[in-house]
N, C-alpha and C positions, 0 to 999 in steps of 0.2 A: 504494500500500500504506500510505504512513505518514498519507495524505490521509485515509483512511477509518479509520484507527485514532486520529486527532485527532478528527475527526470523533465518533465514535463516544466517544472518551472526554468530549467535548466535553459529549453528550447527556445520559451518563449523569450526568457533574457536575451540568447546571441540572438533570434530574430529581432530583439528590437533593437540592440547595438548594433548589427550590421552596417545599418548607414554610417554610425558615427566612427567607426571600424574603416568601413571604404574613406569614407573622408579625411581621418585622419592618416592616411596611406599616401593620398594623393596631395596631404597638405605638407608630408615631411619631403615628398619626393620633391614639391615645388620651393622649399626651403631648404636643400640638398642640393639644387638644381642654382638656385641665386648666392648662395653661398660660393661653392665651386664660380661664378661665375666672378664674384665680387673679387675671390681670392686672386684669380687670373689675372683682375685688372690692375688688382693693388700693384702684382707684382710686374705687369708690364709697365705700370707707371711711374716704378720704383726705377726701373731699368731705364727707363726714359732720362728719367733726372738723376741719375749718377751717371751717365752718360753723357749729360749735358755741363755737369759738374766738372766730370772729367776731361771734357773740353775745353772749358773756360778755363780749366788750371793750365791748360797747354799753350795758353794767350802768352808771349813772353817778347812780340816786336809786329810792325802793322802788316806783315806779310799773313802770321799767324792770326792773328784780329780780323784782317778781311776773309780770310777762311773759315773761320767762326760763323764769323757774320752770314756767308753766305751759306753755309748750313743750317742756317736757324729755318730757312724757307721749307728745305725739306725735313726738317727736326718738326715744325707746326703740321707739317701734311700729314704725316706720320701721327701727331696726335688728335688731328683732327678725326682722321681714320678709324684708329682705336676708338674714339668716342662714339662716333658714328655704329662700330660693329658692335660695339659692347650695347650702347642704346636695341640696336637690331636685335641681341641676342635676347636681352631683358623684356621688349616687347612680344618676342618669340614664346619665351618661358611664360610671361604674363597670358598671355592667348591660352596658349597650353594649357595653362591651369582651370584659367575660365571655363573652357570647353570639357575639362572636366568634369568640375563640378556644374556644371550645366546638366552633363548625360545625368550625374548621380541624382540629382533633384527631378530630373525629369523620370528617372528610373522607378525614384521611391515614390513622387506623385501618381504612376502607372498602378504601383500598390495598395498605394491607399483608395485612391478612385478607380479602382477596374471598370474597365466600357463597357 
């Protein structure tokens, strides 16, 4: 008797976590997914400016200065780029998630409202 009433209240608990179960699946993977992303950038931006660092120490007469200089043009595209893909990636990942949690709401609405 009490086998089958654990049992049974067993079921109904994971049937009603489930959603929250899916969801929190798909919220670690989207903060998994921005994390790795943010790590990347830190570290491509770290690399950026100790690079640029490491340039301007190398300034020592106006031969070196105007080489400098004229690397800054392709130094800015460069982080313009990055910025731009990294924007792209995080709107990617944002999407991603959306559409997500979109199916799972629309999943669990199908549940509770059967047609």
């Amino acid at each position: 008797m009490y086998t089958e009433m654990f049992k049974s209240f067993s079921e109904q608990t994971e049937k009603t976590l489930a959603p929250y179960v899916k969801f929190n699946k798909v919220f670690t993977k989207n903060v998994e997914e921005l994390t790795e992303l943010q790590l990347a950038a830190v570290r491509a931006y770290s690399d950026l400016g100790l690079s640029q660092l490491k340039a301007v120490s190398e300034v020592k007469d106006v031969q070196s200065f105007a080489a400098f200089n004229s690397q800054q043009l392709e130094t800015l595209t460069k982080l313009s780029q990055q910025l731009i893909d990294d924007s792209n990636k995080f709107a990617s990942i944002a999407q991603s998630f959306k559409t997500e949690v979109d199916e799972l709401v629309a999943e669990n609405v199908k549940q509770v409202n059967p047609a």
